[in-house]
C-alpha positions as CSV (number, residue, x, y, z in Angstrom):
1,X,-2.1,-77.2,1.7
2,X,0.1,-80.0,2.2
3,X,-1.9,-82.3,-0.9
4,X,-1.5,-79.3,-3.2
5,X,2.2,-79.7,-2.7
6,X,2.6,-83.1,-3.1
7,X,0.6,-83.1,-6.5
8,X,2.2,-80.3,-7.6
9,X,5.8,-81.5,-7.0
10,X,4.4,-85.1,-8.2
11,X,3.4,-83.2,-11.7
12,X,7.3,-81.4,-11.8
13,X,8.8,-84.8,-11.6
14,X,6.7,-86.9,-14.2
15,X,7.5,-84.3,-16.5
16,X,11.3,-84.2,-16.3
17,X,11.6,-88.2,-16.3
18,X,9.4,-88.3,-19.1
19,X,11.6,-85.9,-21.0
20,X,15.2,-86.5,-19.8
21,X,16.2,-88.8,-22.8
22,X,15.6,-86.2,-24.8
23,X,16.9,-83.2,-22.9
24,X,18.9,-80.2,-24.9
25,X,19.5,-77.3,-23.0
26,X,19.4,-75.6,-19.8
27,X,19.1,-72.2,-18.7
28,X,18.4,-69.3,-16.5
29,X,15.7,-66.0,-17.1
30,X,14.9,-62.7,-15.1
31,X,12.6,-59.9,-15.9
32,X,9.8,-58.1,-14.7
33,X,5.6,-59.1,-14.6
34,X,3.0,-56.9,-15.3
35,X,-0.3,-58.3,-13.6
36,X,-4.0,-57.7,-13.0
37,X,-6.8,-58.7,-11.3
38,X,-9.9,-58.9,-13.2
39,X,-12.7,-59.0,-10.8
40,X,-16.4,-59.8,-12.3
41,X,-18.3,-57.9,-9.4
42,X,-17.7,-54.1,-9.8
43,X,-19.9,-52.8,-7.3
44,X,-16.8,-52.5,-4.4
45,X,-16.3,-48.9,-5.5
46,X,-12.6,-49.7,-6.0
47,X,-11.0,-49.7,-9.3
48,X,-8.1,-52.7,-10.0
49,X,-5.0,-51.2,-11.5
50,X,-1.6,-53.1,-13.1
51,X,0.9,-53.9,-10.6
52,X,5.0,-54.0,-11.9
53,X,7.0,-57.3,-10.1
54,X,9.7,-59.6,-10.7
55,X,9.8,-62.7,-12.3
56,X,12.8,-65.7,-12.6
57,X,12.9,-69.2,-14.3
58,X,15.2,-72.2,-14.5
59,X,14.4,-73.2,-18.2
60,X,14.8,-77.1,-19.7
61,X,14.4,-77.6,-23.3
62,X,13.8,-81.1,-25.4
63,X,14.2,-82.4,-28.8
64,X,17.3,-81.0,-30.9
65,X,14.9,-80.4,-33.7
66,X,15.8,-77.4,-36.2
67,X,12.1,-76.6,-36.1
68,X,10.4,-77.8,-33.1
69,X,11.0,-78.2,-29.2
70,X,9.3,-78.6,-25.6
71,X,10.6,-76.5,-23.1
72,X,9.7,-77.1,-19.3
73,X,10.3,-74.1,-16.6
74,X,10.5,-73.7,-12.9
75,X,9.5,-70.2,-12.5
76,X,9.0,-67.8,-9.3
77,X,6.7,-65.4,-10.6
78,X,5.3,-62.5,-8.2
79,X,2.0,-61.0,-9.3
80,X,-0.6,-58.8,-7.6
81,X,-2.9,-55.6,-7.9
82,X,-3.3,-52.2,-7.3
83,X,-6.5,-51.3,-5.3
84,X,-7.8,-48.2,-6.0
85,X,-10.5,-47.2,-3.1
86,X,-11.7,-43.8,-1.4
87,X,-8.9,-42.1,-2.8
88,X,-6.4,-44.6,-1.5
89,X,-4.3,-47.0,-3.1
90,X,-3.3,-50.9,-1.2
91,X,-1.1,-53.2,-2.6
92,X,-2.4,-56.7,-3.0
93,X,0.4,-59.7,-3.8
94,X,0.4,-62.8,-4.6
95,X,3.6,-65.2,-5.2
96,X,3.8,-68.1,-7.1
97,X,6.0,-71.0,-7.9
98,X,4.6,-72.0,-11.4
99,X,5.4,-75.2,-13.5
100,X,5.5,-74.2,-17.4
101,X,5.4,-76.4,-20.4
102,X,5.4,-74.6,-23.9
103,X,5.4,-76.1,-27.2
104,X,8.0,-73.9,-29.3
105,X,8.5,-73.0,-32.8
106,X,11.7,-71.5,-34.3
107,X,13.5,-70.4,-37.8
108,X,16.7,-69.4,-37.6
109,X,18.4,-66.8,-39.4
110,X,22.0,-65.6,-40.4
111,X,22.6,-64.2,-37.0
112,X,19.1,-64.2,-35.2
113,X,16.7,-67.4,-34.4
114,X,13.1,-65.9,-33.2
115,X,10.7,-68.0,-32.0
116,X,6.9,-68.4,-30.8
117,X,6.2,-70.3,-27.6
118,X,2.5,-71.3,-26.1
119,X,1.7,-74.0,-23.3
120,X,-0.4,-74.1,-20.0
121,X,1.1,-73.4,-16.5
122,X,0.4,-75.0,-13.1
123,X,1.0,-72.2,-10.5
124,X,1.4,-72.5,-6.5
125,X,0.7,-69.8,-4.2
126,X,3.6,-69.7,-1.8
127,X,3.0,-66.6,0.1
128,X,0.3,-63.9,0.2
129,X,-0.2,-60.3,1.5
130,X,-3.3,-58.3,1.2
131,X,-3.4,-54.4,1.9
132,X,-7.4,-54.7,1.1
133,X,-10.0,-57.4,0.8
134,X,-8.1,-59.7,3.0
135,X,-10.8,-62.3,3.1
136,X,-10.5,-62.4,-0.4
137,X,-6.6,-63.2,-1.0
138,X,-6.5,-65.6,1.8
139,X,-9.0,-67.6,0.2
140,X,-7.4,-67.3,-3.5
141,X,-6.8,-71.1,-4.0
142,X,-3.6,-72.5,-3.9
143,X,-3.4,-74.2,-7.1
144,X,-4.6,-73.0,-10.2
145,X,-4.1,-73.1,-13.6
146,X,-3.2,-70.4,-16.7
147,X,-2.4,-70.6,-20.2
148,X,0.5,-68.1,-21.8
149,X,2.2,-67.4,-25.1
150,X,5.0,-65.7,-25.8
151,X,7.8,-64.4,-28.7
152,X,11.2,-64.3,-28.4
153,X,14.8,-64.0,-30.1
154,X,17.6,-66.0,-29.4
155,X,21.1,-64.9,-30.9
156,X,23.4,-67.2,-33.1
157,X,26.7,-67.4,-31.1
158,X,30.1,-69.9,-31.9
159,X,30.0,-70.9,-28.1
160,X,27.2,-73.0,-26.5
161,X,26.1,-70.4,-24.7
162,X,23.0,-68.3,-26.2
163,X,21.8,-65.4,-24.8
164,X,17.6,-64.5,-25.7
165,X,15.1,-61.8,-24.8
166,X,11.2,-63.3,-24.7
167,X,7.4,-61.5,-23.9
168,X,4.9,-63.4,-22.5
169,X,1.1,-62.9,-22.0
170,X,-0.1,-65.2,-19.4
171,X,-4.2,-65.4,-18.6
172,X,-5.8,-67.8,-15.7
173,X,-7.5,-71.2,-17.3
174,X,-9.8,-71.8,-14.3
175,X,-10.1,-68.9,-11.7
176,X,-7.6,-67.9,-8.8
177,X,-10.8,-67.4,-6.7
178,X,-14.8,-68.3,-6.6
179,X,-17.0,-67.0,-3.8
180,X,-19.2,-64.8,-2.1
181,X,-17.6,-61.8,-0.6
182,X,-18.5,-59.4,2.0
183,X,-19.0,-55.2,1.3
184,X,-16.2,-53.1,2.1
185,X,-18.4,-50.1,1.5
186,X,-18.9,-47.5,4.1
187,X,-21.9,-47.4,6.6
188,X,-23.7,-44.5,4.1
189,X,-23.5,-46.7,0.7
190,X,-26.6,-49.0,0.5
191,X,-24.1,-51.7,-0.3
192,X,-23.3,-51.9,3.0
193,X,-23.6,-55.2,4.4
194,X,-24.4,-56.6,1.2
195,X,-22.9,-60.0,0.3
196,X,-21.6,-60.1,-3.7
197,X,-20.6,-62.9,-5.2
198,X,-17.1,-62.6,-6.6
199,X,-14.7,-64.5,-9.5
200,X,-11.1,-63.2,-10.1
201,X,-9.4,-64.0,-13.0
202,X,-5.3,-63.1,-13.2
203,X,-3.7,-61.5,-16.4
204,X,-0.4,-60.3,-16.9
205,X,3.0,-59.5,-19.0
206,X,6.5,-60.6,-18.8
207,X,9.4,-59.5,-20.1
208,X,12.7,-61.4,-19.6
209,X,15.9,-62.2,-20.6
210,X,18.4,-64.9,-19.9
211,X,20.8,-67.4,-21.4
212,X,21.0,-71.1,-22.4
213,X,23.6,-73.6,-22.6
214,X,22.9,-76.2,-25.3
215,X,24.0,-79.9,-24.0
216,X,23.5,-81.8,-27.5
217,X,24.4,-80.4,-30.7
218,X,27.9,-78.5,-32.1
219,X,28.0,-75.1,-31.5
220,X,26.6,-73.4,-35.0
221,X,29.0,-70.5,-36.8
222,X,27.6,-68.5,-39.7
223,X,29.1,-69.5,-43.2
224,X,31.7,-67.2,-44.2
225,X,31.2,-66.1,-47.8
226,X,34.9,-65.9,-49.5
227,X,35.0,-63.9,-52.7
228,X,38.3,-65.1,-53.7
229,X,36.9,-68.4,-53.6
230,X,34.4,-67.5,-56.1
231,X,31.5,-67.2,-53.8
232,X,31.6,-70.5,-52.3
233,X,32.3,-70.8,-48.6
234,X,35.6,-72.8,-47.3
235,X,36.2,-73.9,-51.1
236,X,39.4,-75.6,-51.3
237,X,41.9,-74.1,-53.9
């Protein structure tokens, strides 16, 4: 536990001193996460159902290109499953501390700049709680990674400060778990006692929103288009 954190808090800091030279804006985001479990052995009798949570992000973005960026996140993102079984539903959650690094691409417009964002993320797993398959979550590992792309839309303000609304859809790389896993099936099911081998691999949507404040560059105003003036913006009479 203790060398997951180190390398993962080794990787945050390469990553900002590698970039800080270049560094444009900062920012906050909050929204909600939409996540699943896909499990490849079906054979539980349970059935895995979308689970709504809460997401947040401090956001870093490089390169004052009117194209092109890198954005770096610290984001606290809290996942988990619904466990359908007998009847019954348990909550499963998992809670993550994930580093994000997204290669962006942007037009801007008279009054809107969207943009498309993709990147890998390195996730922790802080804290855990299992309502079933126990042996399972406390064995997801504690460092995994995920790959996630997203859209968003960024509005043209005269301050510094830019408000945005972005969707992600973020799916696990290399597995949150690998191993063999014990029945939970009652005494009458002839998969009682039966040992299954089990991979899980995480999915889920984000919606956010938040706010930057750009560091570099003037703040941008639209042109104002004077008819008096013949058509031609600030033209001097």
């Amino acid at each position: 536990m203790k060398k997951s954190r180190i390398i993962f808090v080794l990787l945050l800091a390469c990553s900002f001193a590698a970039n800080a030279q270049f560094f444009n804006a900062i920012g906050i985001a909050a929204g909600v996460s939409y996540n699943k479990e896909g499990w490849s052995n079906e054979q539980w009798g349970t059935q895995e159902k979308y689970l709504l949570r809460y997401n947040g992000a401090i956001i870093a973005e490089f390169f004052d290109d009117p194209k092109y960026q890198w954005r770096s996140e610290l984001m606290y993102n809290m996942l988990g499953v619904k466990e359908l079984y007998l009847q019954n539903t348990f909550i499963n959650q998992t809670n993550y501390i994930t580093f994000n690094n997204y290669w962006k691409y942007k037009h801007e417009f008279y009054k809107w700049i969207p943009y498309f964002l993709i990147g890998p993320r390195v996730a922790y797993l802080m804290t855990r709680s299992a309502g079933i398959f126990g042996d399972v979550i406390g064995g997801m590992y504690t460092i995994h990674v995920s790959a996630a792309a997203g859209i968003g839309v960024e509005k043209v303000c005269y301050s510094r400060f830019k408000p945005f609304i972005e969707f992600f859809y973020n799916h696990d790389i290399m597995p949150s778990f690998i191993g063999n896993v014990g029945s939970i099936a009652p005494v009458t099911s002839p998969l009682y006692h039966t040992i299954l081998s089990e991979t899980i691999m995480q999915r889920d949507y984000e919606l956010r929103i938040g706010v930057k404040y750009h560091i570099k560059g003037k703040p941008k105003c639209p042109a104002v288009d004077n008819a008096a003036d013949g058509g031609f913006p600030n033209n001097p009479k």
